[in-house]
MARKOL-793079 format. One record per residue (C-alpha): residue number from 0; x, y, z. Coordinates in steps of 0.001 Angstrom, whole numbers, plus 524288, in hexadecimal, padded with zeros to 5 digits. Example, Ala and Ser with C-alpha at 12.3 -4.5 7.8 and 13.67 -1.06 7.14 Angstrom:
2
REC; 0; 8300C; 7EE6C; 81E78
REC; 1; 83566; 7FBDC; 81BE4
//
This chain:
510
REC; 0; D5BFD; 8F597; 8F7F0
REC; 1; D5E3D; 8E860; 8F1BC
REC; 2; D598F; 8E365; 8FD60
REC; 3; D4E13; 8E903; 8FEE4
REC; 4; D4B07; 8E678; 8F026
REC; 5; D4D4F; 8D79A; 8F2AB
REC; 6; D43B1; 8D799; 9004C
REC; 7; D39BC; 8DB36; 8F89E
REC; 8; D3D2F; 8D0ED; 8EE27
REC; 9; D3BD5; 8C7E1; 8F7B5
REC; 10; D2E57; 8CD0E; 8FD4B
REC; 11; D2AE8; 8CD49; 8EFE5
REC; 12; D2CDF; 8BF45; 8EB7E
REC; 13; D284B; 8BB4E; 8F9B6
REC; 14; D1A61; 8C341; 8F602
REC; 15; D191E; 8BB94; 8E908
REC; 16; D1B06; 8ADF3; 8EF66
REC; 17; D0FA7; 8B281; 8F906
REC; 18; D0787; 8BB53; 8EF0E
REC; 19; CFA1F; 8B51A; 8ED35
REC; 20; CF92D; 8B08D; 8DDD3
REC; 21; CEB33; 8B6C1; 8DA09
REC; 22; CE5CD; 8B2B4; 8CCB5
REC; 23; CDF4F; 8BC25; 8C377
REC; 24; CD247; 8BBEF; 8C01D
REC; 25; CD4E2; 8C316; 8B4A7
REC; 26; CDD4E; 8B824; 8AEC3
REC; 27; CD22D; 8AE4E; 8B14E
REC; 28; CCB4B; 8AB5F; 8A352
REC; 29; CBF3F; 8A1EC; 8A461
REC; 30; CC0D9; 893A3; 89E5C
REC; 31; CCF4E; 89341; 8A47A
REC; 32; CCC35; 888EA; 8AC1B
REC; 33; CCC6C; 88163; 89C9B
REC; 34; CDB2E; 881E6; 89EF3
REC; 35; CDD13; 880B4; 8AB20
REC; 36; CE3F7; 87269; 8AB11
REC; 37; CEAD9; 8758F; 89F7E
REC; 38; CF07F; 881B5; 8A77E
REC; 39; CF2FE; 87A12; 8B451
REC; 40; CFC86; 86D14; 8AB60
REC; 41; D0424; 87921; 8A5ED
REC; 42; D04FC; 881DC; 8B0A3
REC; 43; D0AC8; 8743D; 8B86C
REC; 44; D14CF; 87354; 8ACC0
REC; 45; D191B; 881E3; 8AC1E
REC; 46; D19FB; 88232; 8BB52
REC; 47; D2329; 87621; 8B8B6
REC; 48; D2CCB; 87CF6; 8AE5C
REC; 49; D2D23; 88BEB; 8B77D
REC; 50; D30E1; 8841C; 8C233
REC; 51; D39E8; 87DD3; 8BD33
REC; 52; D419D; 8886E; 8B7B7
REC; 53; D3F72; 890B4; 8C3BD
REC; 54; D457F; 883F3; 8CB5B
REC; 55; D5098; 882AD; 8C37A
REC; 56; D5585; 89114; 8C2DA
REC; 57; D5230; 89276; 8D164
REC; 58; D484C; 89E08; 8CE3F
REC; 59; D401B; 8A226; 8DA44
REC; 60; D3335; 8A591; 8D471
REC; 61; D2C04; 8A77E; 8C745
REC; 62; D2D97; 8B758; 8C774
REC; 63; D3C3A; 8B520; 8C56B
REC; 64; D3B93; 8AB51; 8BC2B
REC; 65; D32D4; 8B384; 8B2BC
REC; 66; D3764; 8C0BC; 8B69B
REC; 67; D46F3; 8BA70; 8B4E1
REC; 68; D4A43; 8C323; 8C1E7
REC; 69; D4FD9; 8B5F3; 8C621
REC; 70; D557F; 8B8C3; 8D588
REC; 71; D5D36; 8ACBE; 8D579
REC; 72; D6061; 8A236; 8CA9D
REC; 73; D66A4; 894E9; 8CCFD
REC; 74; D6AF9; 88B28; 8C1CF
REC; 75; D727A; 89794; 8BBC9
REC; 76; D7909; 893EC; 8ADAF
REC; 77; D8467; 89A82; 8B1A5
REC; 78; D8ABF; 89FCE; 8BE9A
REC; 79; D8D53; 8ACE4; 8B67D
REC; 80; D7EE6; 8AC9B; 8B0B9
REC; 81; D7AB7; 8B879; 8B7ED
REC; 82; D860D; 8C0B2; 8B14D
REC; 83; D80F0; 8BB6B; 8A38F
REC; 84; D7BFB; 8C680; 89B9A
REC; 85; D7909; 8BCBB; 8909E
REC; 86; D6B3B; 8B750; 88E87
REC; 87; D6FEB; 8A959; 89157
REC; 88; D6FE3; 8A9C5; 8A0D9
REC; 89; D6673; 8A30C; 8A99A
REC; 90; D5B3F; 8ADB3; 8AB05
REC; 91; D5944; 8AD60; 89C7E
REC; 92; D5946; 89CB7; 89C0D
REC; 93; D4F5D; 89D4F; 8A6FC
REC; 94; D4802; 8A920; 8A0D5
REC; 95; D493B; 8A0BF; 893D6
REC; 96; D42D6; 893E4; 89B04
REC; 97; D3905; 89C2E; 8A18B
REC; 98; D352D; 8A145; 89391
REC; 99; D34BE; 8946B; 88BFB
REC; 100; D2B29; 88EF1; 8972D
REC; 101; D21B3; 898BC; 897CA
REC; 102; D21F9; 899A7; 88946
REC; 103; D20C7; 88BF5; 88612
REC; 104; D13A1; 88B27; 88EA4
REC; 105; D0E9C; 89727; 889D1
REC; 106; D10AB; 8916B; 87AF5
REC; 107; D08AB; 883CD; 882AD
REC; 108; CFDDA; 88C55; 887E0
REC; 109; CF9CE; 89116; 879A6
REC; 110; CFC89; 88526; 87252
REC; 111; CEF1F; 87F87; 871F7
REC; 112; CEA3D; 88E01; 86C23
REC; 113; CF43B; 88D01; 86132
REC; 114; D00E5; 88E35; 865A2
REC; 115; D0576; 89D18; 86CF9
REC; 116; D0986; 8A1C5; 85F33
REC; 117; CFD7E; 8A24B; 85928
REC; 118; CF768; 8A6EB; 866CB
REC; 119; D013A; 8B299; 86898
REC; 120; D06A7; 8BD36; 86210
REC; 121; D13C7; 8C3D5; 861A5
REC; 122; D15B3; 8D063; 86BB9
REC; 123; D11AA; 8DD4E; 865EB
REC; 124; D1FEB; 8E01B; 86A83
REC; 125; D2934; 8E0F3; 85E79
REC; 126; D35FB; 8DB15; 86721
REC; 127; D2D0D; 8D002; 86BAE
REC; 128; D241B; 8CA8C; 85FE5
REC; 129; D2C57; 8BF4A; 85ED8
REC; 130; D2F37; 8BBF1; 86C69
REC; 131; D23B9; 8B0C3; 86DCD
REC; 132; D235E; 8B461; 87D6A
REC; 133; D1E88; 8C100; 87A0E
REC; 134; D12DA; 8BA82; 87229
REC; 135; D0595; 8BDF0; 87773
REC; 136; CF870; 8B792; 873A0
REC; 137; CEDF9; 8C418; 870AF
REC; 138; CE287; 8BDA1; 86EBE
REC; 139; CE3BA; 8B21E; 87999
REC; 140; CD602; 8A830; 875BA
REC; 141; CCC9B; 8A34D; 880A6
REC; 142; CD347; 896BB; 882FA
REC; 143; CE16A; 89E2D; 882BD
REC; 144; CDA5F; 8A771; 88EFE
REC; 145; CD4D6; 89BE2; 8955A
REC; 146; CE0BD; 89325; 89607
REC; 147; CEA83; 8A0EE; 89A01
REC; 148; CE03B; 8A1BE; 8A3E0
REC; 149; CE0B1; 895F9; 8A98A
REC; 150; CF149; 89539; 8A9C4
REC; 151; CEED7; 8A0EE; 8B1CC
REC; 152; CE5CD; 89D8B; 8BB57
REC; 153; CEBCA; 88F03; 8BED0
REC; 154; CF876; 89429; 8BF9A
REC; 155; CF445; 89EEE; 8CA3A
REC; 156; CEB9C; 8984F; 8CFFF
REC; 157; CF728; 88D24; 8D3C0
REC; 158; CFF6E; 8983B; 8D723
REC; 159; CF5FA; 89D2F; 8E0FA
REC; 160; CF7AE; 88F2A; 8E8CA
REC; 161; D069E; 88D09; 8E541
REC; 162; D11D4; 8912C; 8ED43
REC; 163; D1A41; 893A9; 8E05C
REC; 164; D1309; 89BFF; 8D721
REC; 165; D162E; 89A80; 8C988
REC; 166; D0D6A; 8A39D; 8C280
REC; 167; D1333; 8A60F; 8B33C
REC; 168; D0BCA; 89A9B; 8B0A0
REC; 169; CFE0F; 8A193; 8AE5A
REC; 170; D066A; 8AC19; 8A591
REC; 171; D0A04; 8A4F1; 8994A
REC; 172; CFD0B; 8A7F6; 89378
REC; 173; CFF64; 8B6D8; 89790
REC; 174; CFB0B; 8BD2F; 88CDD
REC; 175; CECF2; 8B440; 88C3D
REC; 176; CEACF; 8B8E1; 89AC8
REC; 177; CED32; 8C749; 897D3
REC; 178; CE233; 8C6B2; 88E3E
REC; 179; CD9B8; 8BFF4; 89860
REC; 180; CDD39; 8CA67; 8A2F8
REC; 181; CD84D; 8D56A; 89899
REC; 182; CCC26; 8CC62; 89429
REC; 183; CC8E4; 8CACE; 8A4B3
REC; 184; CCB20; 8D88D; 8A7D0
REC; 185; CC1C1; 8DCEE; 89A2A
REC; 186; CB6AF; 8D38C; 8A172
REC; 187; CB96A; 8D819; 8AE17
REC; 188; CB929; 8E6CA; 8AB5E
REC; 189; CC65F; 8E67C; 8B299
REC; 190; CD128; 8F0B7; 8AF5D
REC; 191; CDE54; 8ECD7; 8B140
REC; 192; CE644; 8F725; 8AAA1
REC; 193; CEFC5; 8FE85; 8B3CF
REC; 194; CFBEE; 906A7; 8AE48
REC; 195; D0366; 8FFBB; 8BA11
REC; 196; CFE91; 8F60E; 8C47C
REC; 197; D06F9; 8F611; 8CEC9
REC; 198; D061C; 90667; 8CEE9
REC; 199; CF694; 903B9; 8CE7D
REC; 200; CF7C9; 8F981; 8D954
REC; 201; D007D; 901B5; 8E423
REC; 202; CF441; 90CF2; 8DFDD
REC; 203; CEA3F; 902CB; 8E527
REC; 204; CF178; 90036; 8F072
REC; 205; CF306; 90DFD; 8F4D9
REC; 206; CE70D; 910EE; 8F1AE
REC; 207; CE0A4; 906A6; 8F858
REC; 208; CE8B4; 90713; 905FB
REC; 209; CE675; 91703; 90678
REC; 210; CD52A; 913BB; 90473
REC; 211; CD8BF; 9081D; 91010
REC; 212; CDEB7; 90F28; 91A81
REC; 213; CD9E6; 91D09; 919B0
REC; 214; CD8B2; 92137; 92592
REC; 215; CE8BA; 91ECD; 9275A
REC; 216; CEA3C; 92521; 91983
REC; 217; CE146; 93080; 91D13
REC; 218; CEA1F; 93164; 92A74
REC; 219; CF6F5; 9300C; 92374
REC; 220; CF4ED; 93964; 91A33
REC; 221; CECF6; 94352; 9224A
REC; 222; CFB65; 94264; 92A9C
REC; 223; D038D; 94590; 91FDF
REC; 224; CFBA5; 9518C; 91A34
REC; 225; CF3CF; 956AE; 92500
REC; 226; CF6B4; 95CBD; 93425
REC; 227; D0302; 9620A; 939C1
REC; 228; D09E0; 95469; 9320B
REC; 229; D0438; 95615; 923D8
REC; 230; D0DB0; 95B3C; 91A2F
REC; 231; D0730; 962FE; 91024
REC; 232; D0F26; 95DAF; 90489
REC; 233; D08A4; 94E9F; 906CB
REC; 234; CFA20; 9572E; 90793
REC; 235; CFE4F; 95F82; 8FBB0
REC; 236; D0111; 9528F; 8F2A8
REC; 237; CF7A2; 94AF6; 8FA3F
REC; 238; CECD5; 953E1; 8F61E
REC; 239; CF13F; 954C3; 8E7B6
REC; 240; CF6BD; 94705; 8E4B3
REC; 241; CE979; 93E66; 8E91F
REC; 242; CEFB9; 92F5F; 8EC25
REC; 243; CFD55; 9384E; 8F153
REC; 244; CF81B; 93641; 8FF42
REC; 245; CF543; 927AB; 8FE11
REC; 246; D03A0; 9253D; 8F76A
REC; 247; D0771; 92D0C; 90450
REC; 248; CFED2; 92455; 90ED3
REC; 249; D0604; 917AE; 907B7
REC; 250; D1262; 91C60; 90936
REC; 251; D1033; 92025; 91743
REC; 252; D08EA; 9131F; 91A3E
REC; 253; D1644; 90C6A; 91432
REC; 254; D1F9B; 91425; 919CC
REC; 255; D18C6; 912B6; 926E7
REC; 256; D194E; 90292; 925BA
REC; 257; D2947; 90307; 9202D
REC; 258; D2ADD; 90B5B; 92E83
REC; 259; D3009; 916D5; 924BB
REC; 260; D2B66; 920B5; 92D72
REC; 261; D334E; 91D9E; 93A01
REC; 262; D3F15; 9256F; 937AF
REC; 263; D421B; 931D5; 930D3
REC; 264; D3861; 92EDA; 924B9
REC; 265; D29AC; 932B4; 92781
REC; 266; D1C88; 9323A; 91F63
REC; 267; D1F26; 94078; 91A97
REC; 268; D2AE1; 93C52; 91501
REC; 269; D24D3; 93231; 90D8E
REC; 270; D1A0E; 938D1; 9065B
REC; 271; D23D8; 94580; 9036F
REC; 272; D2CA6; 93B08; 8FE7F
REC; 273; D1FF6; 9357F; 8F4B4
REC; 274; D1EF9; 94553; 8F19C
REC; 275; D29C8; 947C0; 8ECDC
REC; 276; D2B78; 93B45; 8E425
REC; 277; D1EBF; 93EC2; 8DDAD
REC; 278; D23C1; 94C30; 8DB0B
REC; 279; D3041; 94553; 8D566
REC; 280; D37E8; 94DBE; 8DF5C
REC; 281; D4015; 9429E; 8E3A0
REC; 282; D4222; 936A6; 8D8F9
REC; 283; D4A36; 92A14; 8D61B
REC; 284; D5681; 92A06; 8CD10
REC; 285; D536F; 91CBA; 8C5DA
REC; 286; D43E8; 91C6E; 8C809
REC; 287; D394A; 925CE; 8C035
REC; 288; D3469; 9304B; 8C789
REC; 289; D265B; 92F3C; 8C81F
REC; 290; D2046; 93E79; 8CBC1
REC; 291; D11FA; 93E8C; 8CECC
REC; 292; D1123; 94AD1; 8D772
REC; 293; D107E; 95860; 8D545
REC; 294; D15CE; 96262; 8DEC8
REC; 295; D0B91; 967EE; 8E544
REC; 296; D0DBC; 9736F; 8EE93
REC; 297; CFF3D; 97802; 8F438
REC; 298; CF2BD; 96EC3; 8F7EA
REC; 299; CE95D; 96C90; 8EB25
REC; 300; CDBEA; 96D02; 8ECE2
REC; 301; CD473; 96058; 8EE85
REC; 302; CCE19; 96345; 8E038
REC; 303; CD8D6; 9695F; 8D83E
REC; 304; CDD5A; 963F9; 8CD0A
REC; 305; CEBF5; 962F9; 8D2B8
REC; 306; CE549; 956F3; 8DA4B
REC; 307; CEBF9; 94B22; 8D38F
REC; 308; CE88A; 93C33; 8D671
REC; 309; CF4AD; 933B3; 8D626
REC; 310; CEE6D; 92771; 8D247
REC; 311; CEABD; 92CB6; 8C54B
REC; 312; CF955; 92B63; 8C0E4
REC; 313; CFC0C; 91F0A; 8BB09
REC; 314; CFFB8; 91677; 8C6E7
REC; 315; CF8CE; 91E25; 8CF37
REC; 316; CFD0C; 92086; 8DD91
REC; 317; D04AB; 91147; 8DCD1
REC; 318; D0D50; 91798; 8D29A
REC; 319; D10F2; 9225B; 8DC4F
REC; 320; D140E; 91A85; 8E779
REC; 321; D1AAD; 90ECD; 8E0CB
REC; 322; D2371; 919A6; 8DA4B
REC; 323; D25B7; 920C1; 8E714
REC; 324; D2A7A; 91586; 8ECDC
REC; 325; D33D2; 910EC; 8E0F5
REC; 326; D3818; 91D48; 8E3DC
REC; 327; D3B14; 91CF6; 8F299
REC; 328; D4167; 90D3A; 8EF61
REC; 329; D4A6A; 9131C; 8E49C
REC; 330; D595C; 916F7; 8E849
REC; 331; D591C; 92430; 8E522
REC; 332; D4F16; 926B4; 8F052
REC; 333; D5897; 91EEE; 8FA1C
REC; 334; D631B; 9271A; 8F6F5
REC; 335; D5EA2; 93403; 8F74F
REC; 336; D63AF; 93E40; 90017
REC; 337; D57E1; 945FB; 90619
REC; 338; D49BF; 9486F; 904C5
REC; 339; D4460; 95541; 9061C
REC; 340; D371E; 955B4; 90991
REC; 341; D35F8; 965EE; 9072D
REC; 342; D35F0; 96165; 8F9F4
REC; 343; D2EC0; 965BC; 8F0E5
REC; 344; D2800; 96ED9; 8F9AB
REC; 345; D2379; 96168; 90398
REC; 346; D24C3; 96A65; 90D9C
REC; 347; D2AA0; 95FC8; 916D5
REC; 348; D3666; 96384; 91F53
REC; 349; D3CA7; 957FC; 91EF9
REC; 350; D478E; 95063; 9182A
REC; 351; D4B82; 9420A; 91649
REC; 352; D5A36; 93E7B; 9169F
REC; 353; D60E7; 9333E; 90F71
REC; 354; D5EBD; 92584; 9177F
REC; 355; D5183; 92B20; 91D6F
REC; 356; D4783; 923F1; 910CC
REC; 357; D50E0; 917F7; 91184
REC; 358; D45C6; 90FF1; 91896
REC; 359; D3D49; 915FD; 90F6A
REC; 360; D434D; 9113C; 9042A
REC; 361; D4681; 90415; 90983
REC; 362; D37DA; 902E2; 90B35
REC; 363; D3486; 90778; 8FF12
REC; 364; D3DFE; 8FF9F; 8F53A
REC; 365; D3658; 8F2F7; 8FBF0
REC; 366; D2924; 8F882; 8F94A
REC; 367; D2B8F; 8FD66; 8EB9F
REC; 368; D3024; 8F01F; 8E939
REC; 369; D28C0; 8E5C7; 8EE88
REC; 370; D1BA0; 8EF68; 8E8CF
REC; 371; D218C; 8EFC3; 8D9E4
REC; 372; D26A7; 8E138; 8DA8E
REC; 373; D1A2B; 8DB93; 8E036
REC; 374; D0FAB; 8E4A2; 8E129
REC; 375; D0CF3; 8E16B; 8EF52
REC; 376; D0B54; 8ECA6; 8F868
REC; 377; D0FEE; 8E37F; 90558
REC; 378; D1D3E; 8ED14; 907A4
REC; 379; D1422; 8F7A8; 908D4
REC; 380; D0F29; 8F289; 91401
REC; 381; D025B; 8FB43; 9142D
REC; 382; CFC80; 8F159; 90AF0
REC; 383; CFB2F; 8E3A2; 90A94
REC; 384; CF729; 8DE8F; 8FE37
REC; 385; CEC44; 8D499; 8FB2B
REC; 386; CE88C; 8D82B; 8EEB5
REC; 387; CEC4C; 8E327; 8E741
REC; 388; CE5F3; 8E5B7; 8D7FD
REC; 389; CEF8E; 8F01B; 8D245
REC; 390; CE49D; 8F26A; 8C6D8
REC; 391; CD7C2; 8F4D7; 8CF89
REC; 392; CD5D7; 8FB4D; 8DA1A
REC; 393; CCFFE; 8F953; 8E914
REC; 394; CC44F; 8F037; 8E334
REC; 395; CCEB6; 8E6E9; 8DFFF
REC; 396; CDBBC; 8EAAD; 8E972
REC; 397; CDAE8; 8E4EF; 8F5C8
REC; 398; CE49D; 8E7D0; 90090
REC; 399; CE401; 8E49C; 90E43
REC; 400; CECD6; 8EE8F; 91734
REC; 401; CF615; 8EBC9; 921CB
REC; 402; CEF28; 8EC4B; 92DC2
REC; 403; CFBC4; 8EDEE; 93321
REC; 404; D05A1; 8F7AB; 92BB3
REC; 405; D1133; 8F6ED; 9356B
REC; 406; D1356; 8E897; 9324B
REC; 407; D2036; 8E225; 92DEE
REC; 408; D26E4; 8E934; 9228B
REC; 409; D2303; 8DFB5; 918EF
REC; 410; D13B4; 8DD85; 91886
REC; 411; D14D2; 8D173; 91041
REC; 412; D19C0; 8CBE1; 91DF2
REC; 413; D21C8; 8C550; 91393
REC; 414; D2C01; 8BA69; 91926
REC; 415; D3897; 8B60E; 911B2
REC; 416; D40DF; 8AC2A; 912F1
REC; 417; D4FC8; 8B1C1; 91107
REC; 418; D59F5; 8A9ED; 90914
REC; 419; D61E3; 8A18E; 911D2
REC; 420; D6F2B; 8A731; 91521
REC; 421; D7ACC; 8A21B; 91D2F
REC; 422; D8001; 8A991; 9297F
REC; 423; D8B60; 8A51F; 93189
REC; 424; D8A95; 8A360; 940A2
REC; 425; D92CE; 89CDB; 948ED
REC; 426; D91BF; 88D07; 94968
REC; 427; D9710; 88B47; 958A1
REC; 428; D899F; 894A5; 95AF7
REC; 429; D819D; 88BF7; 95363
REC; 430; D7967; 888D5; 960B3
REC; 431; D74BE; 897F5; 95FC2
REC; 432; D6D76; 89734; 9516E
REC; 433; D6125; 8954E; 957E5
REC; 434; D629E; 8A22B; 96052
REC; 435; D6910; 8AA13; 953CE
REC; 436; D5CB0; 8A561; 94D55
REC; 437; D5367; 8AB03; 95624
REC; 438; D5B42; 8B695; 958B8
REC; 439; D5C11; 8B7E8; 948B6
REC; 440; D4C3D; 8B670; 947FE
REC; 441; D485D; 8C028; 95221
REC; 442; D524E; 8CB21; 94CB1
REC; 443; D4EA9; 8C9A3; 93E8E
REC; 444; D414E; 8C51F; 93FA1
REC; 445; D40C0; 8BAF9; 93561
REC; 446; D3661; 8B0FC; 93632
REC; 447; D3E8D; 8A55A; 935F9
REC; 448; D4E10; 8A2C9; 9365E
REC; 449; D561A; 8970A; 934C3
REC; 450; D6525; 8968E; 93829
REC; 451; D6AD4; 888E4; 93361
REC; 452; D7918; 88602; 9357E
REC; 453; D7E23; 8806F; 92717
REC; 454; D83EF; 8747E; 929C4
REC; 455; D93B1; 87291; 9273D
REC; 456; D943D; 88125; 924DF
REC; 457; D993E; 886CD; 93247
REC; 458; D9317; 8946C; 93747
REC; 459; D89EF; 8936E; 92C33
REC; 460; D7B0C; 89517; 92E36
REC; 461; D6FFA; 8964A; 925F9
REC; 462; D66C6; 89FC8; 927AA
REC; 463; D56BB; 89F5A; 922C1
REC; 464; D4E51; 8A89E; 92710
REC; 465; D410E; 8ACD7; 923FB
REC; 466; D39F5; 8BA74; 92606
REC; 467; D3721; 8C757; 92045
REC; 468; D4121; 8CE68; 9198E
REC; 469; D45C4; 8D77F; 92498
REC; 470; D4758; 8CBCE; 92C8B
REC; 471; D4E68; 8C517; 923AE
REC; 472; D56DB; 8D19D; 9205A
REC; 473; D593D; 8D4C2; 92FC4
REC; 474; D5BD1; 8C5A9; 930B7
REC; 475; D67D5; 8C7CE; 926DA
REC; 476; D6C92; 8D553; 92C29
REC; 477; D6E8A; 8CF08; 93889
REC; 478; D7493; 8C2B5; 9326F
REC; 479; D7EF6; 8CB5F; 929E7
REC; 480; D8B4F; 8CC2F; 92F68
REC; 481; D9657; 8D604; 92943
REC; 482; DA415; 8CEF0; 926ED
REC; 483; DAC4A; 8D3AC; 92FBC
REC; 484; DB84F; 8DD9D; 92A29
REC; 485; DC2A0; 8D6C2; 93363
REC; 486; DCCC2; 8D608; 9297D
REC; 487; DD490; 8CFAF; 93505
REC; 488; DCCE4; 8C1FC; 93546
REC; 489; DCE38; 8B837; 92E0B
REC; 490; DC1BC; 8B2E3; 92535
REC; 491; DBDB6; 8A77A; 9302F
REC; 492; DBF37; 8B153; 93B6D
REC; 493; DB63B; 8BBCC; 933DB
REC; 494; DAC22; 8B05A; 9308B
REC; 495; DAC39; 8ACA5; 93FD4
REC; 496; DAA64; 8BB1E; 9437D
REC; 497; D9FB5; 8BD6C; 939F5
REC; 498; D9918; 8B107; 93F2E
REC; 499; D9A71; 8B3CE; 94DE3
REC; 500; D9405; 8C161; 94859
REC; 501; D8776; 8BC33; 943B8
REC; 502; D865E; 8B3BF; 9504B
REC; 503; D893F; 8BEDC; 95962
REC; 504; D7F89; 8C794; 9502A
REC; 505; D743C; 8C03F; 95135
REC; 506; D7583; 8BD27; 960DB
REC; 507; D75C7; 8CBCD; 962DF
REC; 508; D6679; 8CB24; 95D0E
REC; 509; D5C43; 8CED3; 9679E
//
């Protein structure tokens, strides 16, 4: 599981370095252009100080330095510092450096309109009114709007044609812009208002793939309720829960792309499973239990008033599937023993042991993931996203579908290079790298693969490869030796065997 958590970490912080940086019209304010200099010598300066401290701590990217979920951290102030329950350790120095330069060029940006206490007022927050972070300017002037503008839009717009994006620049005037957002949106007769966005986005997605492809989704679902295959539990909920069969076709279209459907799982099993979620038959121990079904037993009319529309709950059909797949990535649905599908009255003669769903979940703890970390739909491989508005709907979502869903597991086609690591092979063999390597490339599939001996270090080599993640990971199953239990041998003759092991390992490769 922690592996799987961590691939999509790393498909997630791959997708931001590649994620087109799109600037908001909203956050334009005419006359910026007044400040635009002024915004480009300071922007140069804070770039300089970020850097800096990102450098000298060895921090990756600008999400960790703000967000202090710091994956690795050189220059430590003690070799103990991570067991240091105290405040003085070297997260809170950095996240006390990081504070005193964004704060000292927020103070500069409202010095020339009187300082930022006599611009701002204290947080309406009793714990916070004298924590001068936590200051907010209400009634931001023109000039304040035109020159938060204009911090904004030069440091996006340089982040749109840098590799290295550093983009908390255009945010020290955060509350300003806010005001100009409402202002735009006022003028533009746009309503931005959504109870939650990413539950709002996955409904536009849904939505939107069902209304492109409906002659599959009228064949899909016409399989699952109607003819000699057609279970009348899916028609029964279909036909009172409108947006039920749409969650279904997704799920189908997904499960058919993660190759769920190859063994004992099949489509039926899949849209029971959503069923009897909804009904809050089967829940999680540690996550809420989210019921939005009703158990129905007959067929309602098309016009009674038992009809219900799932996308007027709050989140809308989004909420329902994101939840139904937290649900299907959580533990307790790994470890349960059996599903029933006779239950309650499904009608389905069929049961699911423990070990049949694990592909299931697998597939599901890196959707829910990668979907709630970065909004992108690219694991669900039935989408690929171009440009997704979670706050309007198909007048300003564009999405452009796979033309082909059976391609490679990841849609992002998303290549990673793996940290180097050191393998040991024998050095009289050294003549036979170049075949291992080959051998090694074909078996895993990596893109590229370099095996350098490390000189006056006997048997050691490097290895740096470069690939998609199941490359990489069948690249270092095949690589991974066990120690050998011999208690007989002494440590040089086990470190000989286990070397002579990887050798003989890889030239047994097709």
């Amino acid at each position: 599981r922690i592996r799987l958590v961590h691939d999509v970490l790393t498909i997630t912080s791959a997708c931001e370095e590649r994620s087109e940086v799109i600037v908001d019209s909203l956050l334009e304010y005419n006359g910026w252009e007044s400040y635009e200099n002024d915004a480009t010598s300071n922007l140069l300066v804070y770039f300089a100080h970020i850097k800096a401290l990102m450098d000298n701590y060895g921090i990756q990217d600008e999400g960790q330095l703000f967000s202090g979920c710091i994956s690795k951290i050189r220059n430590r102030i003690s070799d103990r510092d991570t067991d240091d329950m105290s405040q003085f350790n070297t997260n809170f120095i950095i996240e006390q450096k990081l504070t005193n330069i964004f704060m000292s060029f927020r103070q500069s940006f409202f010095e020339e309109f009187g300082g930022l206490i006599s611009c701002t007022q204290p947080d309406d927050d009793f714990r916070n009114k004298d924590v001068i972070e936590r200051r907010y300017c209400k009634c931001p002037t023109v000039e304040m709007k035109k020159k938060a503008s204009a911090y904004y839009i030069v440091c996006y717009r340089k982040a749109m044609n840098a590799n290295e994006r550093l983009l908390s620049f255009a945010w020290i005037a955060w509350d300003i812009l806010a005001e100009i957002k409402k202002e735009n949106c006022v003028l533009t007769s746009q309503n931005i208002l959504t109870v939650d966005p990413l539950y709002e986005h996955v409904s536009n997605v849904v939505t939107y793939f069902c209304d492109n492809n409906k002659e599959d989704y009228d064949e899909t679902i016409g399989h699952l309720t109607e003819g000699a295959s057609g279970l009348h539990a899916i028609k029964r909920y279909c036909r009172k829960y409108k947006g039920l069969d749409k969650l279904f076709y997704v799920l189908c279209k997904w499960g058919e792309h993660q190759r769920l459907f190859e063994g004992r799982l099949k489509r039926e099993h899949l849209c029971l499973l959503l069923i009897q979620y909804g009904l809050g038959y089967i829940s999680g121990e540690n996550i809420r239990n989210y019921v939005f079904l009703e158990q129905t037993d007959e067929i309602p009319m098309e016009d009674s008033d038992e009809i219900h529309d799932l996308n007027n709950l709050i989140g809308g059909v989004g909420k329902c599937f994101l939840r139904f797949l937290q649900y299907l990535s959580s533990r307790s649905f790994e470890t349960m023993k059996i599903f029933n599908f006779m239950r309650p009255n499904l009608g389905y003669h069929s049961v699911l042991m423990r070990g049949q769903w694990f592909d299931l979940h697998q597939a599901a703890v890196k959707t829910f993931y990668q979907i709630v970390l970065t909004s992108r739909f690219d694991e669900l491989s039935v989408f690929q996203r171009k440009q997704i508005s979670a706050n309007n709907s198909s007048n300003r979502t564009t999405f452009k579908f796979a033309d082909d869903i059976l391609l490679s597991k990841f849609q992002f086609h998303s290549f990673i290079e793996a940290e180097p690591f050191t393998i040991e092979l024998p050095e009289d063999l050294r003549s036979h790298d170049e075949n291992l390597k080959n051998k090694l490339i074909r078996y895993s599939g990596v893109h590229h693969l370099y095996l350098r001996r490390i000189p006056d270090k006997k048997n050691r080599v490097m290895v740096s490869a470069y690939g998609t993640l199941e490359s990489l990971h069948r690249l270092r199953d095949v690589l991974a030796v066990k120690p050998t239990s011999n208690i007989q041998a002494d440590n040089k003759l086990r470190s000989d065997m286990m070397l002579r092991l990887v050798y003989e390992r890889i030239q047994e490769l097709p």
